[in-house]
PLY file of the C-alpha trace (Angstrom):
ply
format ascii 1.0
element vertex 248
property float x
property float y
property float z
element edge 247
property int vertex1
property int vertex2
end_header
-24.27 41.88 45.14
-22.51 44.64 43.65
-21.87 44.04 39.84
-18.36 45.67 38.16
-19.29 47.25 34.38
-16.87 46.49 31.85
-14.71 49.90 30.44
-16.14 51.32 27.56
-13.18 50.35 25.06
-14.30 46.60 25.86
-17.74 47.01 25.86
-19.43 45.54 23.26
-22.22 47.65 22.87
-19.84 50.50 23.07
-21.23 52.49 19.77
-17.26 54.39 19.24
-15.74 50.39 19.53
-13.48 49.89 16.62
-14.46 45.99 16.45
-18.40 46.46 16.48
-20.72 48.53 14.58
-24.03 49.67 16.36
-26.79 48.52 13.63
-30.39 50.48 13.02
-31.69 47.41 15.33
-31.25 47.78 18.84
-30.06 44.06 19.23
-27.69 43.74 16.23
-24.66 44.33 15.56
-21.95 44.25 12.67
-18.46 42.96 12.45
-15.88 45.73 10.94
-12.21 44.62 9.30
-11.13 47.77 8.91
-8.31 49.80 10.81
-8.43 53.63 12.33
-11.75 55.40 11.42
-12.86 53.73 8.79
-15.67 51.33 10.37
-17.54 50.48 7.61
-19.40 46.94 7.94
-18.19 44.15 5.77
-20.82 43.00 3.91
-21.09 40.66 0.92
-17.79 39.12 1.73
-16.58 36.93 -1.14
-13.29 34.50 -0.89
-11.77 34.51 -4.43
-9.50 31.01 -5.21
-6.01 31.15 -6.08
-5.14 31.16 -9.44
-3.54 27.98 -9.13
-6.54 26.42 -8.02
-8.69 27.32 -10.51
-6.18 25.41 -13.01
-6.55 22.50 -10.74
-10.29 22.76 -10.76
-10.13 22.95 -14.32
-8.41 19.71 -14.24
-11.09 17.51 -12.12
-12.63 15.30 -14.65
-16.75 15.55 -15.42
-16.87 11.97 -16.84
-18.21 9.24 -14.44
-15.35 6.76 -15.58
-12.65 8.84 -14.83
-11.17 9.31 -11.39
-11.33 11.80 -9.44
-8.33 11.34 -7.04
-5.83 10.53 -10.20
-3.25 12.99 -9.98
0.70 12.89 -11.81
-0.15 9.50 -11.80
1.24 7.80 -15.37
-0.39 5.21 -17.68
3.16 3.36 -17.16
3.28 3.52 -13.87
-0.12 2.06 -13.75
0.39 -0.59 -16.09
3.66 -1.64 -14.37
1.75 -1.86 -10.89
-1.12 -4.42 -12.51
1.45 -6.41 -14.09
3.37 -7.18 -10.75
0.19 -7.83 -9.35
-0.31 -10.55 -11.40
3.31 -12.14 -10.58
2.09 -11.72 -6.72
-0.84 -13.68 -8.03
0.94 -16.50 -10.02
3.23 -16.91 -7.56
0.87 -17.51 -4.95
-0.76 -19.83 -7.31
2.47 -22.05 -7.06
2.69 -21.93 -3.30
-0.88 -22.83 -3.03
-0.25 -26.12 -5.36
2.94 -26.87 -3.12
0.37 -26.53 -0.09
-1.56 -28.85 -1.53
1.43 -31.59 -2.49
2.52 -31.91 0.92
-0.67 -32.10 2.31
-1.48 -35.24 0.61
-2.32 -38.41 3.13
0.88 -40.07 0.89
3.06 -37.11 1.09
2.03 -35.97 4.75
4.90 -33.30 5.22
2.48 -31.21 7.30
5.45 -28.63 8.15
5.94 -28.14 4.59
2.04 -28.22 3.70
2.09 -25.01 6.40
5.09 -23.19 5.00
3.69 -23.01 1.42
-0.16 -22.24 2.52
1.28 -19.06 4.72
3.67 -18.51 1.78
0.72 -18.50 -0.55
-1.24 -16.06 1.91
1.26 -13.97 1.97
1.70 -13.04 -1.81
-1.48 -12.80 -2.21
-1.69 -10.19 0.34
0.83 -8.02 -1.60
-1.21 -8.67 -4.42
-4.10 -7.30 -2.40
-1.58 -4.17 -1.31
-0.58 -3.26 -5.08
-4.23 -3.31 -5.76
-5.25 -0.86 -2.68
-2.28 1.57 -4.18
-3.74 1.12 -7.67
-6.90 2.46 -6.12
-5.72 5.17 -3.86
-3.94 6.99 -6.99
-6.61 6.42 -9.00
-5.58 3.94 -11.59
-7.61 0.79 -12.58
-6.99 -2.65 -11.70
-6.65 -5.17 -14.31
-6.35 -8.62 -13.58
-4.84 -11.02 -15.85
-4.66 -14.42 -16.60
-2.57 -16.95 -14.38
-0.40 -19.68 -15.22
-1.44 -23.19 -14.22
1.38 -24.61 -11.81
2.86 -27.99 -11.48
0.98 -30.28 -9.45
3.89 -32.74 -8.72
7.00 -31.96 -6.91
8.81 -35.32 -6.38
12.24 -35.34 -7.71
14.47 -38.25 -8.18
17.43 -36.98 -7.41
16.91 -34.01 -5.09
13.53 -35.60 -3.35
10.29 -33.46 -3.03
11.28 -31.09 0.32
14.57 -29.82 -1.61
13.08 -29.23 -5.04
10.15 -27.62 -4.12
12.71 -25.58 -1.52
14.63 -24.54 -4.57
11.80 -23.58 -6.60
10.87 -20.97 -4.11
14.31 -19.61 -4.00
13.84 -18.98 -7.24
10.45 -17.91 -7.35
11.43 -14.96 -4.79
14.50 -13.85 -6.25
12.15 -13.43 -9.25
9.57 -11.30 -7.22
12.54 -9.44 -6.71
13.76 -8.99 -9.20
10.25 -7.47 -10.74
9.96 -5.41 -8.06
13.59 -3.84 -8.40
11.88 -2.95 -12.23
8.73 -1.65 -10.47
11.07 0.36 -8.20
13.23 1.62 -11.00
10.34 2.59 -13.60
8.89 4.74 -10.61
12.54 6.27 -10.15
12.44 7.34 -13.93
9.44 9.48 -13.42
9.59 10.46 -9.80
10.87 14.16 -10.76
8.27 14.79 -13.48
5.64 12.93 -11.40
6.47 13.34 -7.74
6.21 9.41 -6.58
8.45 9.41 -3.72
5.91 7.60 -1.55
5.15 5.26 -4.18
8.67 4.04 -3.67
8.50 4.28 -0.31
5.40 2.20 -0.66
7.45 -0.76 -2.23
10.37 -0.42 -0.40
8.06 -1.06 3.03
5.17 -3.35 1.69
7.35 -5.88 -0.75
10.37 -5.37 -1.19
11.88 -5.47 2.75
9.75 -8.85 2.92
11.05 -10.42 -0.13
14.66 -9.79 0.59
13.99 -11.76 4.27
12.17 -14.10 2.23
15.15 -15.06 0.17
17.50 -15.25 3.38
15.05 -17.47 4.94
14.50 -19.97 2.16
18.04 -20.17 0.94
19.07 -21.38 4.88
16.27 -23.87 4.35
17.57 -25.25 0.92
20.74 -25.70 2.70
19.47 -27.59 5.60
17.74 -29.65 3.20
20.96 -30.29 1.45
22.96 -31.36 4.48
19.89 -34.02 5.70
19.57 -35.47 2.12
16.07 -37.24 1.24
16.53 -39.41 4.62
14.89 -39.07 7.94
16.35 -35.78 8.44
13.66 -34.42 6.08
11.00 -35.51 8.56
12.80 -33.45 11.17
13.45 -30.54 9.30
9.22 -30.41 8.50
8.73 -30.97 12.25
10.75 -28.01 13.16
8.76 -25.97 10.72
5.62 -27.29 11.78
6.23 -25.70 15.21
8.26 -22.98 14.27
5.46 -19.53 14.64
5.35 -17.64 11.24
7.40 -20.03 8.91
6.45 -18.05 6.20
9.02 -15.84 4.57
0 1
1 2
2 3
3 4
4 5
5 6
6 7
7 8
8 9
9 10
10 11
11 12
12 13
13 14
14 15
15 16
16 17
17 18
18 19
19 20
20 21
21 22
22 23
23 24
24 25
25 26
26 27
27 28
28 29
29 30
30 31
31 32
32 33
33 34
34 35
35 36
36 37
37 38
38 39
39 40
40 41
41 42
42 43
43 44
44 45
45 46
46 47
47 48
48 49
49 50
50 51
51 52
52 53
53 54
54 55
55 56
56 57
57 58
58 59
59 60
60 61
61 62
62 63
63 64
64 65
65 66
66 67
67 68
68 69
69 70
70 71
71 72
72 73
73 74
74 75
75 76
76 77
77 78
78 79
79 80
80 81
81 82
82 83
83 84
84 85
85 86
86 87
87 88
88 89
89 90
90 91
91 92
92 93
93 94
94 95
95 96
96 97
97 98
98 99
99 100
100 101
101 102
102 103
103 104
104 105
105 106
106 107
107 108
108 109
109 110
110 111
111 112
112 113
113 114
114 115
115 116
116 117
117 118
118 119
119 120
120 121
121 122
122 123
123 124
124 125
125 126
126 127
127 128
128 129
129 130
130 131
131 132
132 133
133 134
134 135
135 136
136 137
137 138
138 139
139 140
140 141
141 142
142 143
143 144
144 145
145 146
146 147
147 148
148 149
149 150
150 151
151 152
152 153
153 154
154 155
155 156
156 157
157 158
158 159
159 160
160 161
161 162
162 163
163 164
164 165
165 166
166 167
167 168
168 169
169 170
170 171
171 172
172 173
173 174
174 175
175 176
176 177
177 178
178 179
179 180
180 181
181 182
182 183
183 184
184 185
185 186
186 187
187 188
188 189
189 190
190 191
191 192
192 193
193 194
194 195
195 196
196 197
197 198
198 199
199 200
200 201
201 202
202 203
203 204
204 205
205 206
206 207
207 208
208 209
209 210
210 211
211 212
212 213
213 214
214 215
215 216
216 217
217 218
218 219
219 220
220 221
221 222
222 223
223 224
224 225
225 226
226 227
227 228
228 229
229 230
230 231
231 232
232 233
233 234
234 235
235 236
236 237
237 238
238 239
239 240
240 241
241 242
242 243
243 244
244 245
245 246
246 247
């Protein structure tokens, strides 16, 4: 077998290569950054920060408490994020009462019953969203107190399927409507703070959903209307017992 050497500019134990430098050791060999004839080994090597870093690392808290990950993150916008959690929470609360009217053996609007129980899941999972963000930018969740909601939803006039349609008309427009003043209290710092995906984190997790949410349930309230307290009530909860993903 006849072997083919390598030329001398490519060999690397070629002593007069610019990349390697032929150590005291026969077997070792030294790296060499430098251009033309200057092949002096690099040694001791050290990788100074920028200067901007070492302002940032100046920044990273030493207290266990505080976060680490916090960063142009405001008190405000903190504060305004655990306050709409707690509207997620309350109005999940309501849903999850309505759930529970219409699933009553003398009530027995199992459509209805199923709306409000995925309704109720469903705030509660943006809830659980606004609390994941909260975490991510390094703010703390606080939860507060919820109000206790009705427990009866019969209405004399209106019957039970209509009012408690109307209420969550309302009740969303309201989400809404606190979100729009999450939205906006993010715009107002966004160029001191740099929270463009915090919006974009609304915009995508709550607010898209709510504003279906309201087009859903006000076509409901007026199929309600048009079928009175009657029979047509039973058909209207059959057709959102079967109907996949009621829930706004």
């Amino acid at each position: 077998m006849l072997l083919r050497t390598a030329p001398p500019s490519f060999s690397p134990l070629n002593p007069s290569s610019s990349c390697t430098t032929r150590h005291s050791h026969p077997k070792t060999f030294l790296p060499c950054a430098t251009k033309g004839s200057n092949n002096r080994p690099l040694t001791g090597v050290v990788f100074e920060p920028f200067e901007e870093v070492k302002k940032e690392l100046d920044l990273v808290p030493t207290l266990p408490q505080a976060s680490l990950a916090r960063q142009k993150y405001s008190h405000d916008c903190e504060a305004t994020i655990n306050e709409q959690i707690n509207v997620e929470y309350n109005v999940s609360y309501v849903y999850h009462a309505m759930f529970a009217y219409f699933d009553r053996d003398n009530v027995a609007l199992k459509g209805l019953a199923k709306f409000f129980k995925e309704s109720s899941e469903e705030e509660r999972e943006h809830a659980e969203k606004l609390m994941e963000y909260q975490n991510k930018r390094g703010g703390k969740v606080k939860l507060q107190s919820i109000v206790m909601p009705l427990s009866e939803f019969d209405h004399e006039e209106k019957g039970d399927a209509l009012y408690a349609m109307e209420l969550a008309l309302s009740l969303e427009k309201l989400t809404n409507e606190k979100l729009l003043n999450v939205h906006s209290s993010f715009v107002s710092f966004m160029f001191t703070l740099m929270l463009v995906n915090a919006n974009s984190f609304l915009r995508t997790c709550c607010i898209s959903f709510d504003v279906e949410a309201i087009k859903k349930i006000s076509e409901y309230v007026a199929q309600l209307r048009r079928v009175g307290k009657g029979h047509g009530v039973w058909h209207f909860d059959q057709m959102l017992l079967h109907e996949e993903g009621v829930a706004a």
